[in-house]
N, C-alpha and C positions, 0 to 999 in steps of 0.2 A: 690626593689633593688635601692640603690643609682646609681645619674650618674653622681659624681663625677670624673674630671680625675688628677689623681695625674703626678704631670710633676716633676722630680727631675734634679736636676741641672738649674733650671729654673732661675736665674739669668744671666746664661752664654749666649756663645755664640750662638747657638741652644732654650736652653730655655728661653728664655727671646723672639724672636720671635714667640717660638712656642705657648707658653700660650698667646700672640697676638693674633694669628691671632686660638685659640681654643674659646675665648672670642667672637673674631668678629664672629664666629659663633654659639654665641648662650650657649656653654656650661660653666658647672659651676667648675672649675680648682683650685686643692692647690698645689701651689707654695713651692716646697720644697729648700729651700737653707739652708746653716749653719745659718745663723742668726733667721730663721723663720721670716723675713719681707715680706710682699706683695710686687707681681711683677707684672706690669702692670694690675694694679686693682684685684688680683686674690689673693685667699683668699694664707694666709704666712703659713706656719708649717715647723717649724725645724727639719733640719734630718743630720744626720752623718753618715756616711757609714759604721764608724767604733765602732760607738756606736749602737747597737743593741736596747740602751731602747730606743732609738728615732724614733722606725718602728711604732709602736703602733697606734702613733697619728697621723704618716703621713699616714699610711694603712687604717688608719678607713673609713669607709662610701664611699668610691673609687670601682671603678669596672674596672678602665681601667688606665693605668700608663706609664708612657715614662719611660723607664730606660735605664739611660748612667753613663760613671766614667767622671768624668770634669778628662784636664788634670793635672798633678801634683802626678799620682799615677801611682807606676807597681804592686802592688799586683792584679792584676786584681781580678783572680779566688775568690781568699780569698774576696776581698770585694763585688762584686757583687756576688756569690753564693748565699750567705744567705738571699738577697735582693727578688731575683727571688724565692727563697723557700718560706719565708714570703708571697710575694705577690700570690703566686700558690697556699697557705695554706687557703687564703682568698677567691677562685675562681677570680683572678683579669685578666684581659687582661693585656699581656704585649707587647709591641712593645718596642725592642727592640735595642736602637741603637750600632752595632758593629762597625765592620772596612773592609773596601774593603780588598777584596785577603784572609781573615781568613780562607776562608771554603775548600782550599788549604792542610790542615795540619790540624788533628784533635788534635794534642797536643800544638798549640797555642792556651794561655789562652783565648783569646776570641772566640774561636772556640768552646772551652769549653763550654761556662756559654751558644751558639747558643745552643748547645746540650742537656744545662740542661733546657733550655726554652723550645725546640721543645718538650722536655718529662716531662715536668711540669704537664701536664691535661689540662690545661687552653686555649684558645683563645691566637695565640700571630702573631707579623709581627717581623718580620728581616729586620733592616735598615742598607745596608753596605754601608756609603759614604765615598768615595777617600777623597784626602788631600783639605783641606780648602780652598778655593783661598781668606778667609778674614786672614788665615793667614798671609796674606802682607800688613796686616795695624793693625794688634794683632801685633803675634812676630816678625816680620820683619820689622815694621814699621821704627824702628831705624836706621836699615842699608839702607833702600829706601830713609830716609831722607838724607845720609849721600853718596848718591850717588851709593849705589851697596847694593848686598847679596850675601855673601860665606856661602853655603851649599855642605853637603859632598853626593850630588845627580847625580853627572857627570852630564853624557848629556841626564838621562833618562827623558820619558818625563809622563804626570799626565794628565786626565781631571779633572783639579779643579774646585769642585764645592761650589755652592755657597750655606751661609748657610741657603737662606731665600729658597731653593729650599730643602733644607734637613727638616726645619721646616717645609713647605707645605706639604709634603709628610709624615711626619712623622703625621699632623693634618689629614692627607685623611686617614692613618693607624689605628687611633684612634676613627674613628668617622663614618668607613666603615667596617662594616661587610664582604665584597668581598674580601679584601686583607689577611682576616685571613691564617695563614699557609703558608705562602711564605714568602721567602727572595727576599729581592729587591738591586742589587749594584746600588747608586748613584753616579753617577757620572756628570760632566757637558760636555756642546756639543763638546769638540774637546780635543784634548790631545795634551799638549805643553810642552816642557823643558823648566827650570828655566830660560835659557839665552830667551827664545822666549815669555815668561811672562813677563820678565824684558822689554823686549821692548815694549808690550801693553803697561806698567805700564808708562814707559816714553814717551812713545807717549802721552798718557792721562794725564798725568801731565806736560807736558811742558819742561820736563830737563831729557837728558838722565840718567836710571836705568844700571848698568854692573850687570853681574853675574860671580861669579869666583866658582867655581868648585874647592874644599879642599877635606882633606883624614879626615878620624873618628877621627884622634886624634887631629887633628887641629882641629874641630868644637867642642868636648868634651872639650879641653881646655879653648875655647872661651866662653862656656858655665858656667864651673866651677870657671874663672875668674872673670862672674858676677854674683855668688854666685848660682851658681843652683845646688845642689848637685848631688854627683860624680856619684850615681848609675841611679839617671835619667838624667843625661846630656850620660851614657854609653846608656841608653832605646832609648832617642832619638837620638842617631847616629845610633842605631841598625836597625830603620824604616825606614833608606832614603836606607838600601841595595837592596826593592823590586824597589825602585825606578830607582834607577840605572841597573838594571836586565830587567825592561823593565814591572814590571808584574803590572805597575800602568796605563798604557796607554787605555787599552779600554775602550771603550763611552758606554752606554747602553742609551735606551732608558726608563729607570723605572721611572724618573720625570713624563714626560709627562704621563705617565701609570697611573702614582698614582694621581698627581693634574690637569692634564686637558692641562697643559700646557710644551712648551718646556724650557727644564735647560736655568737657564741664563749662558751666555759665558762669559768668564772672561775680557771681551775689558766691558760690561756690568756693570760688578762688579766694575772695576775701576770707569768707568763712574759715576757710582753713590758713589761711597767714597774716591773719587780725593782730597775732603776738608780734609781729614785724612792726608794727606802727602804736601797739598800745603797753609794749614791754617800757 
């Protein structure tokens, strides 16, 4: 049997460390992104979510596979379904990266596709990690520069975690037979509100960060005005509502569970990507 591990989305934020630090250990990784170019030394193969003939070559000779949607899509169900059938059709392991709070509601689409994993046949792990804490130097990078961020999250608060502790974790998933069949929520050590993040951020960078607190249709707007289309600038205001509710706040300990070690904290995160916002 090959032991190939197929990592999709492996150029992003997530893959692109994970196929990292699966190399530093030894194994042998195709790198699935749209272009099919190699990522961090690891063999390229092209895949489309939405192009089916493109499974073929990314499936082949694999036994074990990270499956995530990078952002930019709501079709959830529809694109990943077929992904995890293919892969399930081949006996592949799948670990599986979803979203904290899913397993909530069995008719949210990613709740879905945990569901159609769990009863696939196959070997598989459940990764739900909370909201990004590198999202503040991705999509917020702009408004941190510019002295603040308006998010429509009130005053709810998130343990953001970090993506090098989702990568680890998701490399322990893939490379450990003990984690098979559980779900794991990721999350990082503490849970803060955007105004209490904003001030790590500026303490760490030297110039105060504000946070303002807007409604959905003021952040849709702001969205839509720089060209993100209307249906997913509506998706991403629809995800800050758990946030605001409160259901994004608890810690788990599943990092350390899974890699050995405790989540980094987001005073951490900035510390190490201070040059993002102060170059």
């Amino acid at each position: 049997m090959s032991k190939k591990i197929l990592v999709l989305g492996a150029g992003g934020n997530v893959g692109r460390p994970l196929v990292k630090a699966l190399i530093a250990r030894g194994e042998s990784v195709k790198a699935a992104t749209r272009s099919g170019g190699g990522v961090e030394g690891a063999e390229g193969v092209a895949f489309d979510y939405a192009d089916h003939s493109t499974f073929d070559a990314a499936f082949a000779d694999v036994d074990r596979a990270y499956v995530m949607l990078p952002t930019g899509y709501v079709t959830i169900s529809a694109l990943l379904l077929p992904v995890v059938q293919g892969l399930a059709a081949r006996g592949v392991k799948i670990v599986f990266q979803s979203v904290f709070g899913v397993d909530a509601d069995d008719s949210i689409p990613y709740r879905q596709v945990e569901l159609a994993v769990e009863a696939a046949g196959v070997p598989f792990v459940i990764l739900r990690p909370n909201w990004f804490a590198d999202n503040f130097h991705t999509f917020w990078h702009g408004g941190i520069q510019q002295g603040g961020i308006s998010l429509p999250a009130g005053q709810g608060k998130s343990s953001f975690i970090d993506v090098r502790d989702i990568a680890e974790s998701a490399a322990a998933a893939l490379t450990r037979p003990d984690f098979d069949g559980q779900a794991f929520n990721l999350t990082g050590p503490q849970a803060l509100s955007y105004a209490e993040a904003a001030t790590v951020l500026g303490q760490v960078i030297g110039r105060p960060v504000a946070y303002q607190a807007i409604d959905d249709a003021s952040f849709i707007a702001t969205l839509t005005a720089h060209g993100v289309p209307d249906e997913y600038a509506h998706f991403l205001a629809s995800i800050f509502h758990p946030v605001r509710e409160g259901w994004t706040a608890p810690v788990s300990n599943a990092v350390l569970t899974l890699t050995g070690h405790p989540a980094r904290s987001l005073q951490t995160y900035a510390l190490d990507h201070a040059a993002c916002w102060t170059a």
